[in-house]
N, C-alpha and C positions, 0 to 999 in steps of 0.2 A: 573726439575725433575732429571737431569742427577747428581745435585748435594748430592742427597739422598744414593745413592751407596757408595761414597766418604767418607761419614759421616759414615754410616753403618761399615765401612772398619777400618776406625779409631778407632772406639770404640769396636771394634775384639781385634785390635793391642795392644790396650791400656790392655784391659782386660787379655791380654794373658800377658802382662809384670805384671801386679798387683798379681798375682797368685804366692803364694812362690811356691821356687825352692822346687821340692822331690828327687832331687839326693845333695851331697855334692860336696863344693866345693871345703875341705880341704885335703888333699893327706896326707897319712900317714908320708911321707918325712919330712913333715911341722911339724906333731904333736914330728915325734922326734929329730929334730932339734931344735924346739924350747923350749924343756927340756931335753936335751943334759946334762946342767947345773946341774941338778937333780940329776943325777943317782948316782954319787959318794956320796953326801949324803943319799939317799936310799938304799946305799948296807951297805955303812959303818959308818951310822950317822956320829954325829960330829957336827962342824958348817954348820949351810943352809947358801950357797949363794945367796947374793943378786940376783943375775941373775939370778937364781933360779926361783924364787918368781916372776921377771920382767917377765921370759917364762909363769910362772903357768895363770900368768893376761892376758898375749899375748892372749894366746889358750883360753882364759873363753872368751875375748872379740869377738875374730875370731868366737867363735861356740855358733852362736843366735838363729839356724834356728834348727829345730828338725833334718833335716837330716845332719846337720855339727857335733850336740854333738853326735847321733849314731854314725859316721865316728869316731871322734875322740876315743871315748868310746871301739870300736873294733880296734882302729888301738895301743891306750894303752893295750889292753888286749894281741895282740901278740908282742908286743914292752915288755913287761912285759913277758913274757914265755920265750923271748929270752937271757934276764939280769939276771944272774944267783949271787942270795943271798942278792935277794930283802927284806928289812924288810915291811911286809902287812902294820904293825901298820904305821910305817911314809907313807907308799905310800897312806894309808887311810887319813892318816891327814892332808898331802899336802896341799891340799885346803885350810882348815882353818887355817893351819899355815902361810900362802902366804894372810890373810885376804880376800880369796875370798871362798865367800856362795854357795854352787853346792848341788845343790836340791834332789840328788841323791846319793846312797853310792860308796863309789869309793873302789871296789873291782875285783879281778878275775873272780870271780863267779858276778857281775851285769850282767844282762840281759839286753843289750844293746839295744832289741828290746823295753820294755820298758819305753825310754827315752825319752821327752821331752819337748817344753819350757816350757809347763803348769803345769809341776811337781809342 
């Protein structure tokens, strides 16, 4: 009988791990560091860098979980307020220009509450 507890305890344990995270894991730091790449083409078009495109795939692949695209989604929207002579239009198109699909519109004004995987 003593072994009933044991088992009860594990399947707690278990269950508390299987449960997605509701906070993020990804730090604002990460979001612009990792399109660092970007900015000079977004203020001044031109040619996109390849790097570019490598960071744009980084951050899609990093933010799976509903609360890593919110994090990232607020953490571009004041990384953006601070870059002065952003063009919207390329910052919009980013995505599809880097061949990655984002379910969502990528602007200043998105409602970051809004966001997530099952857009």
């Amino acid at each position: 009988m003593a072994f009933a507890p044991k088992i009860i305890t594990c399947l707690i344990v278990l269950t508390v791990y299987m449960i997605p995270p509701t906070e993020s894991t990804i730090q604002c730091g990460t979001v612009t560091s990792t399109l660092a790449q970007c900015v000079n083409y977004l203020v001044n078009s031109g040619p996109l860098p390849s790097a570019c495109c490598v960071g744009v795939k980084t951050l899609y692949q990093m933010a799976q979980t509903t609360p890593d695209r919110k994090q990232v989604c607020e953490c571009l929207k004041v990384a953006g307020k601070e870059i002065k002579g952003l063009n919207t239009d390329l910052v919009a198109s980013l995505p599809t220009t880097c061949g990655v699909s984002v379910p969502y519109p990528i602007s200043f004004s998105t409602n970051c509450d809004n966001i997530s995987t099952a857009v």
